[in-house]
C-alpha positions in Angstrom: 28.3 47.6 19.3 30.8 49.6 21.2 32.8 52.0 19.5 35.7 54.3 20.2 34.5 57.2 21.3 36.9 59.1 18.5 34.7 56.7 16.0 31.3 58.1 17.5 32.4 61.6 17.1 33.1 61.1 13.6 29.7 59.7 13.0 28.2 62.9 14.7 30.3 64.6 12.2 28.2 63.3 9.7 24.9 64.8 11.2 23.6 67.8 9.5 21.4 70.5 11.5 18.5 70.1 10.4 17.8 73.9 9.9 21.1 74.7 8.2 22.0 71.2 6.3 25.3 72.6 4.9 26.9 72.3 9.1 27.2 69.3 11.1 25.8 69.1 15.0 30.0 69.3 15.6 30.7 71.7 13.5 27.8 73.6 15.6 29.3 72.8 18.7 26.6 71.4 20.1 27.2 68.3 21.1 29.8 68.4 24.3 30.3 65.2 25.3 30.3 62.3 23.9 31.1 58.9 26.6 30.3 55.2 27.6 28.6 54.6 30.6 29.0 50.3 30.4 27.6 49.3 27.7 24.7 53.0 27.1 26.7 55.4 24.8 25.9 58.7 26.7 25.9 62.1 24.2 25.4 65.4 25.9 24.1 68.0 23.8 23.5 71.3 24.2 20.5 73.4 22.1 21.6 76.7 20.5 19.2 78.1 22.6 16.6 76.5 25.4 13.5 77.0 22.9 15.3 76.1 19.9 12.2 74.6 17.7 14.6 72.1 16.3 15.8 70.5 19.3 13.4 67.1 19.0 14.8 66.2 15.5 18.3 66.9 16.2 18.0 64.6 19.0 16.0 61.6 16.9 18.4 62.2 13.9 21.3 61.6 16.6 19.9 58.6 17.7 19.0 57.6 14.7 21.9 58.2 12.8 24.1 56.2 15.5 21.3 53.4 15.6 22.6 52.8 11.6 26.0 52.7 13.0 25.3 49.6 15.5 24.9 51.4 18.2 21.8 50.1 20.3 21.7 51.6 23.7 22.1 55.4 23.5 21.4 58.2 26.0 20.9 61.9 25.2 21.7 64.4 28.1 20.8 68.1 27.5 23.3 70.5 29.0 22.0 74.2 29.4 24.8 75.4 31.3 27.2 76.7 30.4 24.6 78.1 27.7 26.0 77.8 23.8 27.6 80.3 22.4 28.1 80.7 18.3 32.0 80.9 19.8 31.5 77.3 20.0 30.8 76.9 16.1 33.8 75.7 14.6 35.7 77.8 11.9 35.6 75.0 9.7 31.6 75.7 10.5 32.2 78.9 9.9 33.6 78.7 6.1 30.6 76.2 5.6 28.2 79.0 6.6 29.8 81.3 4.4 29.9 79.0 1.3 26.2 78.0 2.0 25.2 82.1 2.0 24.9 82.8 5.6 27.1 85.1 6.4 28.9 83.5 10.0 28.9 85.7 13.3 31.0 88.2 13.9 33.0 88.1 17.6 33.0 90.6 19.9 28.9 91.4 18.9 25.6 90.8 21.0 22.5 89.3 19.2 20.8 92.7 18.9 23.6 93.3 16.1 25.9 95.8 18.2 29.5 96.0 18.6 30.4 95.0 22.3 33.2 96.9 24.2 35.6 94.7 25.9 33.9 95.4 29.3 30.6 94.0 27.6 28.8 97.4 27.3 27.1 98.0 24.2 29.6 100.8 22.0 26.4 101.9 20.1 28.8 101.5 16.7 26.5 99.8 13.8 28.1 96.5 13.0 29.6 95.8 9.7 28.6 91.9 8.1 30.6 91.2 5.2 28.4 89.7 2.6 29.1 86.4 2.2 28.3 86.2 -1.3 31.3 89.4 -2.7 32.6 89.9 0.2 31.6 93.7 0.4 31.0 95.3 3.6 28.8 97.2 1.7 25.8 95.9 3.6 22.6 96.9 5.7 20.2 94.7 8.5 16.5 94.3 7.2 15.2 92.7 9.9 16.8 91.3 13.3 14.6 88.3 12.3 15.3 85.8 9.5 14.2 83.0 8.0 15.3 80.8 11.8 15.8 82.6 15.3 19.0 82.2 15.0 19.6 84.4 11.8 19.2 87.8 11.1 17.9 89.2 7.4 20.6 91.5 5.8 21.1 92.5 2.5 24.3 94.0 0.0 24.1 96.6 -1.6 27.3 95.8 -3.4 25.7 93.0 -5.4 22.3 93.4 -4.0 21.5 90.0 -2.9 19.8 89.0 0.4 21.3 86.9 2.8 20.8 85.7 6.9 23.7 86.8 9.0 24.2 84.6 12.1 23.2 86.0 15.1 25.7 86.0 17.7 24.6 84.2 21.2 
């Protein structure tokens, strides 16, 4: 079967990552390209990170999720460069993020959690996660590790709950 590519990426739309269900790969970003090459459907993707753990099943829950579309020749192409970037995530993502509890990454930060200067320097100013539970920036860091690599443990002290804040990459 050979779709229009539009018709693939709306399918990919419908793949969940399989460390935060609540987002799609697109809404991600991850996936950059999406193309036929004759009659092999070619989809580039790009990991959040080179040693993401969940790389493998994102890439068999792609192919198999197209696979129960019709599509029987498929290609997956890993892209590290440019690297991904949580600018990539969509703000559609983003909402989804803050709905699911995750509290969705700020711009302008590095992972560490800092407020980056235009030039890229570090500020040394303690960065301020809303919660994404009330809202208050009444909040503190834990732990720069949380429950994935990607997430940071933060908690309110508003309404006290715990939640991951998305690390910025």
């Amino acid at each position: 079967m050979r779709a229009a590519v539009s018709q693939v990426w709306d399918w990919l739309a419908e793949v969940p990552d399989p460390e935060i269900p609540v987002i799609s790969l697109t809404d991600l970003g991850i996936i950059r390209a999406v193309e036929w090459q004759g009659e092999v459907l070619v989809v580039t993707v790009t990991p959040t990170y080179s040693g993401c753990p969940a790389t493998a099943v994102i890439n068999l829950d792609i192919e198999a999720h197209l696979r129960g579309k019709g599509v029987e020749l498929i290609r997956l192409e890993r892209q590290l460069t440019p690297a991904w970037t949580t600018d990539w995530i969509t703000p559609e993502g983003r909402e989804k993020l803050r709905e699911y509890g995750i509290a969705p990454p700020i711009e302008g930060t590095a992972p560490d959690g800092q407020v980056m200067a235009r030039v890229g320097a570090l500020s040394g100013a303690n960065l301020t996660v809303p919660c994404p539970r009330c809202g208050s920036n009444e909040t503190r860091r834990v732990s720069q590790f949380g429950s994935t690599p990607c997430k940071a443990s933060w908690v309110c002290n508003a309404c006290l709950e715990p939640f991951d804040y998305f690390k910025c990459h």
